[in-house]
C-alpha positions in Angstrom: -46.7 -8.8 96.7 -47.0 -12.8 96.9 -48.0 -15.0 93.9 -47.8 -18.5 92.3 -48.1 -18.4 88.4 -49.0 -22.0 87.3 -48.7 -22.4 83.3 -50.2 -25.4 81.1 -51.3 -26.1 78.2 -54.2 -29.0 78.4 -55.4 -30.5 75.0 -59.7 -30.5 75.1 -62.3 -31.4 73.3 -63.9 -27.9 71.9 -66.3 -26.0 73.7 -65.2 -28.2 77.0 -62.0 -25.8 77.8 -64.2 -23.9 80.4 -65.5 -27.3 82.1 -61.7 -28.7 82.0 -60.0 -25.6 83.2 -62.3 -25.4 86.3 -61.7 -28.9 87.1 -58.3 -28.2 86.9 -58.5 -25.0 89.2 -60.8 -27.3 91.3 -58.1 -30.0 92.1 -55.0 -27.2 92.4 -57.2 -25.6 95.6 -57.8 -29.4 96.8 -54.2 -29.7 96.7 -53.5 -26.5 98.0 -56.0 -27.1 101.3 -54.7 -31.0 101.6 -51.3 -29.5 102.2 -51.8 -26.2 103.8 -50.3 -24.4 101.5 -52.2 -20.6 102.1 -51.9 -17.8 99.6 -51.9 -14.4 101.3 -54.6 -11.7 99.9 -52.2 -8.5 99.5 -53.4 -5.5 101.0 -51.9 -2.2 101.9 -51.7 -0.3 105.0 -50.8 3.7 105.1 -50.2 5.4 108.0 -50.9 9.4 107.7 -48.9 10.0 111.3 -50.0 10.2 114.4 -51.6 13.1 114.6 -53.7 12.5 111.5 -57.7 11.5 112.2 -58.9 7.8 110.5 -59.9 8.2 106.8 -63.7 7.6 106.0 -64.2 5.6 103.2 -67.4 6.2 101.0 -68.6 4.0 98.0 -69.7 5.3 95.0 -73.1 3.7 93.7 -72.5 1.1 96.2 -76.5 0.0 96.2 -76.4 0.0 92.7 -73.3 -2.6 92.8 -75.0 -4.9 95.3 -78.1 -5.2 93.4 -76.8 -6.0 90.2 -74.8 -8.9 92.2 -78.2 -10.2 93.1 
């Protein structure tokens, strides 16, 4: 398990903390791609043995998911 945990506190006008605290995640990833600094997406891998078959993986009300994201 990787992270970076970046804290601040920004003073804002109200009702502009959303615009100013994407702006600010905006310029951390420009930062972040201007010096190639990568953070891994964790992920898990279980092997079952190797005598065990691959696992199917189904997805519950996956249409229903996908539409809604439309």
């Amino acid at each position: 398990d990787s992270k970076i945990v970046i804290k601040t506190r920004i003073k804002t006008l109200p009702l502009h903390q959303w615009a100013t605290a994407r702006e600010l995640r905006r310029r951390i990833k420009n930062a972040f791609d201007r010096y190639n600094i990568e953070i891994p997406f964790p992920h898990m891998s279980i092997y079952f043995g190797k005598e065990s078959r691959p696992v199917e993986l189904m997805l519950r009300n996956a249409e229903k998911a996908l539409a809604s994201e439309k």
